[in-house]
N, C-alpha and C positions, 0 to 999 in steps of 0.2 A: 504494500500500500504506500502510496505515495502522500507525504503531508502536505496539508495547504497553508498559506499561511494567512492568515486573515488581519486587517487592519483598519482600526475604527479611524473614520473619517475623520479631519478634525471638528470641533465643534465651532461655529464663530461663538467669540468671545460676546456676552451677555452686554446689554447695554444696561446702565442703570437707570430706574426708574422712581416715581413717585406717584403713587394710587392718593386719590379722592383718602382712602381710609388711613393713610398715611398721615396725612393732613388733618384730619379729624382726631385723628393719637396725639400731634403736634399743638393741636390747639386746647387738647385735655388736659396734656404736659404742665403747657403755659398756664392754664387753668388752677392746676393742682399746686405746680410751684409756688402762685401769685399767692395761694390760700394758705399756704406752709410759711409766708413771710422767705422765701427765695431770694427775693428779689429788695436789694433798699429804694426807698422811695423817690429818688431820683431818676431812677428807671425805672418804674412803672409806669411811665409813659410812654416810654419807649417799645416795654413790654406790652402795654395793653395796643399801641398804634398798630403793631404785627400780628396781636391772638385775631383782632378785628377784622385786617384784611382777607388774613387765614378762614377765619369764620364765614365773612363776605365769597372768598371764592367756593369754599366749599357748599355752601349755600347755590350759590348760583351755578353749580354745576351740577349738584343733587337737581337741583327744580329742570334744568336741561336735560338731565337722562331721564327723567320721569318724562317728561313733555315726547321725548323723540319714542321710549319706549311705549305708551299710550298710543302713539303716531304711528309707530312699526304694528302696535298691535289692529290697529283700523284697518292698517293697510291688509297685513297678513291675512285677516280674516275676507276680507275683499280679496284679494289672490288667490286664497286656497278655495273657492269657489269656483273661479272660473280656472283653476287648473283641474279641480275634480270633475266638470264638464268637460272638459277639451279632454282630458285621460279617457272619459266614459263613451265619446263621441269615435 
């Protein structure tokens, strides 16, 4: 018998990323810390200018994946109709 030799492809190298729920942990952090006295009073300003935006973006991208997914689900259901007719046809 003859050996093979087998060799794993390489993989590409991972990009790093940042999830919506990431940012949600980030601003619970900030939260938590601000409540533990973390942070001295001079930057809490600073600190609260960044949990907000954090807060703001996550917000406004929650409200955008509900909006698209509600939009996907309209549509889906309007598709999978007339693809079950065209299959049956």
């Amino acid at each position: 018998m003859s050996e093979q030799e087998t060799t794993a492809a390489p993989e590409a190298p991972v990009a790093p990323s940042v999830t919506v729920n990431d940012l949600v942990n980030i601003y619970n952090i900030i939260d938590l810390a601000s409540k533990r006295g973390a942070f001295q009073a001079n930057e809490l300003s600073s600190v609260g200018a960044v949990a907000n935006k954090v807060k703001e973006f996550v917000d406004h991208v929650q409200a955008a994946q509900t909006a698209a997914a509600e939009a996907a689900g309209d549509v889906e259901s309007g598709q999978n109709a007339d693809v079950k007719s065209e299959e049956g046809a």
